[in-house]
C-alpha positions in Angstrom: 14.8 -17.9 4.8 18.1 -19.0 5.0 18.7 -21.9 2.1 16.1 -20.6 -0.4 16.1 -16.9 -2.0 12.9 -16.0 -3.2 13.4 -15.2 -7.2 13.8 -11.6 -8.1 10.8 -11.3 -10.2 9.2 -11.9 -7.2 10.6 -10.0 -4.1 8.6 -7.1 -4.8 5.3 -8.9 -4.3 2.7 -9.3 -1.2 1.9 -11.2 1.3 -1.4 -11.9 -0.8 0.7 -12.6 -3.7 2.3 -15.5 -2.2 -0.4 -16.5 -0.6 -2.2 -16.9 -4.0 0.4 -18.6 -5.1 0.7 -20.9 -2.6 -3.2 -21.8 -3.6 -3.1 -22.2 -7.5 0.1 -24.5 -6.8 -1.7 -26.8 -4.5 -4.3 -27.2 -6.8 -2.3 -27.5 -10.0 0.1 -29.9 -8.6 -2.5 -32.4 -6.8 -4.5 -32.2 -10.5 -0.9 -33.4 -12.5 -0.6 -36.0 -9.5 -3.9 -37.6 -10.8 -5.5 -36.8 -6.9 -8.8 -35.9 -5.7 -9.4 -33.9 -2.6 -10.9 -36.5 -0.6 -7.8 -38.4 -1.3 -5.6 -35.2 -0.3 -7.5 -35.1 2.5 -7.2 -38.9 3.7 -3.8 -38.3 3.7 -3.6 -35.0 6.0 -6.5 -37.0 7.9 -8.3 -33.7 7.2 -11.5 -32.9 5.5 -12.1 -32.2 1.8 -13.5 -28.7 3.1 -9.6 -28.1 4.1 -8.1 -29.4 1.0 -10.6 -26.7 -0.8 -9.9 -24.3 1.4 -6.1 -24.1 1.4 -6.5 -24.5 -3.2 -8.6 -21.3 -2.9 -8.0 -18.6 0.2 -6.3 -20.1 3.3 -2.8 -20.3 3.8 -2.0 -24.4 4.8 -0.1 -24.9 8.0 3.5 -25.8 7.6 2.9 -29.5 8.3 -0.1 -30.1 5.7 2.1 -28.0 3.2 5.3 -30.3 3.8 3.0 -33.3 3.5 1.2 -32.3 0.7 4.0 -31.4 -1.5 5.6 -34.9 -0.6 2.5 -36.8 -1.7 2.2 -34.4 -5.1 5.7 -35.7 -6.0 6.9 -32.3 -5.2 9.4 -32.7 -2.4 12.1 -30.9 -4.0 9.8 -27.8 -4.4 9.5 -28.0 0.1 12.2 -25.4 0.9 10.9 -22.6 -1.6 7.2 -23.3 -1.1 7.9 -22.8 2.7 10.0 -19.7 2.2 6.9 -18.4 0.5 4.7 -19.5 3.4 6.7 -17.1 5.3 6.2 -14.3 2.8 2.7 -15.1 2.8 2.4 -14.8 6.4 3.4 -11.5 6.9 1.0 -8.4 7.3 0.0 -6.3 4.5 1.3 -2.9 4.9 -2.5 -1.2 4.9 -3.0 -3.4 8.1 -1.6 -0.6 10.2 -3.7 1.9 8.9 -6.8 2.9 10.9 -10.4 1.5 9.6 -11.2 -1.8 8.6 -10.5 -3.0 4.9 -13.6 -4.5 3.2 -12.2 -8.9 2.3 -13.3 -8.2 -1.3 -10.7 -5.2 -1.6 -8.0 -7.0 1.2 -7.3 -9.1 -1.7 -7.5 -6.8 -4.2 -5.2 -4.2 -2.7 -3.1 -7.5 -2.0 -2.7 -8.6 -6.1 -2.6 -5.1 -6.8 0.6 -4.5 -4.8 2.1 -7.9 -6.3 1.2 -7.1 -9.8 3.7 -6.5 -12.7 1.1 -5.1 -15.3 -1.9 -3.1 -14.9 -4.5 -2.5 -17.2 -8.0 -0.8 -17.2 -10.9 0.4 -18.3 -12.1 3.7 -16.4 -15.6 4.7 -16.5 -16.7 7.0 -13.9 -13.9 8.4 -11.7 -9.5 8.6 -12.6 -8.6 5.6 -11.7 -7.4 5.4 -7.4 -3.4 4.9 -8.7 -4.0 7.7 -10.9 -6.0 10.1 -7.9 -4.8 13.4 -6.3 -5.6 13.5 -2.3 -8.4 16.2 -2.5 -10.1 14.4 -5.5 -9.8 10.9 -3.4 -11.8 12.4 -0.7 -14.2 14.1 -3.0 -14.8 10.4 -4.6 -14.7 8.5 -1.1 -16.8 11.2 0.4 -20.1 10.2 -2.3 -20.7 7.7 0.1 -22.9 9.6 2.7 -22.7 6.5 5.4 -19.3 6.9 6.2 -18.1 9.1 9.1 -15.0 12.0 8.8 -12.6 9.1 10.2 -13.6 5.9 7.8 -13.1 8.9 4.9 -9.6 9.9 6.0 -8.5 6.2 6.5 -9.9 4.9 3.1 -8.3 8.4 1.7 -4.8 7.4 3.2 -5.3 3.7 1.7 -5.8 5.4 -1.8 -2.5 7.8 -1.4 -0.4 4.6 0.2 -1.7 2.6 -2.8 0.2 4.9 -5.3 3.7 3.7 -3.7 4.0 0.7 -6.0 4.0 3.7 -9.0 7.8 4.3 -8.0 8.9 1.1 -6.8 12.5 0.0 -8.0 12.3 -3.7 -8.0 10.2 -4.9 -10.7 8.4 -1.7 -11.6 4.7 -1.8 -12.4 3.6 -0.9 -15.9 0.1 1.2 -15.6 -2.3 1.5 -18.3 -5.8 3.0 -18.5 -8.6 3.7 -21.0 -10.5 6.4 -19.3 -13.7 7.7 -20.7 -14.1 11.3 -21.4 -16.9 11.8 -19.6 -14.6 11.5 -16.4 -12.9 14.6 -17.0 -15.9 16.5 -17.1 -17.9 14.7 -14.1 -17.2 17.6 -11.0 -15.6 16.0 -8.1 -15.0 18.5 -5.7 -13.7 22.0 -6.2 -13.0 23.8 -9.3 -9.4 24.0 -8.1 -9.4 20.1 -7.3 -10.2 19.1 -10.8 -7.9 21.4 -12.5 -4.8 19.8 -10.1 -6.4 16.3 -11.0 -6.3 17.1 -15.0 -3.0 18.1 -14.7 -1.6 15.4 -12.4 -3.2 13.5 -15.0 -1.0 14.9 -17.6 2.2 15.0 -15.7 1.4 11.0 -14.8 1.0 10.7 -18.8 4.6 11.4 -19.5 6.2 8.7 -17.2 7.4 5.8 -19.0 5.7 3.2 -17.3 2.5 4.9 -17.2 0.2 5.1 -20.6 -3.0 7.2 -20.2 -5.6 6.7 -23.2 -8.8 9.0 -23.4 -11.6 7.3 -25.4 -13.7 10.5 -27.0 -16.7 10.8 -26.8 -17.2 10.2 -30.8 -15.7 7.0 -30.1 -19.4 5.3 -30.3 -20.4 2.0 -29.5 -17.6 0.2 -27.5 -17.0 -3.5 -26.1 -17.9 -1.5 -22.3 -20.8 0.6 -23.4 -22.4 -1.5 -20.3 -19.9 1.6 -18.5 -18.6 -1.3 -16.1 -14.9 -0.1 -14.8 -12.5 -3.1 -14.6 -8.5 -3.7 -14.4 -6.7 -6.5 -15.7 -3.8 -7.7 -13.4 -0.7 -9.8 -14.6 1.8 -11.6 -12.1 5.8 -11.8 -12.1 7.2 -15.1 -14.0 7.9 -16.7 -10.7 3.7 -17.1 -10.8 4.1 -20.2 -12.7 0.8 -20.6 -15.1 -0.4 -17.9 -13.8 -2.8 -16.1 -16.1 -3.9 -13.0 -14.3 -6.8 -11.4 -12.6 -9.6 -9.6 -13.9 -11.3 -7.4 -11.2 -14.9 -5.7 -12.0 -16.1 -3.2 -9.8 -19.6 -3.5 -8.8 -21.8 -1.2 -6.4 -21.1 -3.5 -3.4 -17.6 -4.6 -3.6 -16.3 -6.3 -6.8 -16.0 -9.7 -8.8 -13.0 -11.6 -10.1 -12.6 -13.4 -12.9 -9.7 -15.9 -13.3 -10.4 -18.4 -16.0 -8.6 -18.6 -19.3 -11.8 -18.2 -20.9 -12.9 -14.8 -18.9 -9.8 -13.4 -19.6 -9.1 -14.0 -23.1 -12.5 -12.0 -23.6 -11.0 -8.6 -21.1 -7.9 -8.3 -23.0 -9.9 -8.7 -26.2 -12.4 -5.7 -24.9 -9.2 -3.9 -23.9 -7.4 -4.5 -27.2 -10.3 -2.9 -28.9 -10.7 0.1 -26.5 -7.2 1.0 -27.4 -7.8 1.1 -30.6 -10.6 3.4 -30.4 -9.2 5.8 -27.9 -6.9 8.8 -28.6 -2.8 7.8 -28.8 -1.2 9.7 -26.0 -0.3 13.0 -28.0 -4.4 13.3 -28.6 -5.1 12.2 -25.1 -3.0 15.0 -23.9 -4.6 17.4 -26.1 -8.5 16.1 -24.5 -7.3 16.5 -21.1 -6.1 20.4 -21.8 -9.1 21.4 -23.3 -11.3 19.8 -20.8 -8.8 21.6 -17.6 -9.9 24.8 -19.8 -13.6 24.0 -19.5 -13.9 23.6 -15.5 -16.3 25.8 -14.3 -14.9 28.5 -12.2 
């Protein structure tokens, strides 16, 4: 790290960041190059398992990398891709946290930490950035199999989560469409949903934070399936880098990553916000329903 800077736009991002980055560029670059991977691989004298390994989830060592680049026609691109090999090697900041972190969500808290721009549909719960502690551990603790230490580890993941909310280098820009029906489904105590409606609130008049309640007249909507999903956007130093689309599912979640996939999201999203309150309205939903927790 002494020759090559890593751009600003991207010195706020994760290890999992770069190491996605790392990926799409091998792939991209050996396509333009007019390669195969058995033909990247016959040069590493490696497998085509390897080649497709180090395009998709593995980090390449620092040999295969240099070579690679070299036989890609991207030589001068060595320095900076191995300053991001280094970025990409270091340890996520939830590793030192107690309990173990489910793959699926490693790289999801991973992109999430990297990202620029969030954007989501909520169905069922506030979203995790969005969560109070005692509501967190209200949500976590639905799951009857896990013990009082998995609960207060995943708990502490949540709360650490909501640092990237008041990071100074490239700040994120949040945005939710939350069902009603959320601010009315009990987590908890009485006391713990009023102080989540009203964090909810005070989160609503950040700048970088835009909180969107779709009403319950709303009617039929492009998620009436109820599936909860967040759209993630990169810094410009992700070359051709379109995004993520994360779906939650009852075992983990999905991601979607074609041009194709994601067009359709932002489409869906585009729409919700059109049907959901503006913020003023939104603010005025969430009062009334903090009036209507049960004692």
């Amino acid at each position: 790290m002494n020759d090559v800077e890593l751009p600003r736009s991207l010195q706020a991002g994760s290890p999992t960041l770069f190491k996605r980055m790392i990926n799409l560029s091998l792939r991209r670059w050996r396509d333009e190059a007019g390669l195969k991977q058995g033909e990247a691989a016959t040069r590493l004298r490696r497998t085509t398992a390897h080649i497709s390994n180090i395009e998709t989830d593995r980090l390449p060592p620092a040999p295969d990398l240099e070579l690679l680049l070299d036989f890609y026609g991207k030589g001068d691109r060595i320095p900076f891709m191995m300053e991001m090999l280094e970025a990409a090697r270091k340890a996520n900041w939830w590793k030192a946290l107690s309990g173990k972190v489910p793959a699926w969500f490693d790289l999801f808290l991973g992109l999430e930490e990297g990202a620029i721009e969030l954007a989501s549909f909520d169905s069922v719960v506030v979203r995790g950035l969005f969560q109070t502690r005692d509501y967190a551990e209200a949500v976590i603790r639905g799951n009857p199999d896990l013990t009082d230490e998995q609960v207060q580890a995943l708990v502490d993941i949540r709360m650490q989560r909501q640092h990237i909310l008041d990071r100074r280098a490239n700040p994120v820009h949040v945005s939710t469409v939350m069902d009603e029906s959320v601010l009315y489904r009990q987590r908890g105590s009485s006391d713990t949903m009023r102080a989540q409606l009203q964090h909810l609130l005070d989160l609503s008049q950040r700048p970088r934070i835009d909180i969107q309640i779709l009403p319950f007249s709303a009617g039929s909507t492009p998620a009436q399936d109820g599936s909860t999903f967040t759209m993630m956007k990169f810094p410009p130093g992700m070359d051709e880098d379109l995004g993520v689309v994360f779906v939650e599912l009852l075992t983990g979640g999905k991601y979607f990553e074609k041009a194709s996939e994601i067009v359709e999201y932002r489409r869906a999203l585009t729409r919700l916000h059109s049907m959901a309150a503006d913020p003023k309205a939104t603010r005025a939903i969430i009062r009334k329903a903090m009036k209507e927790v049960k004692p």
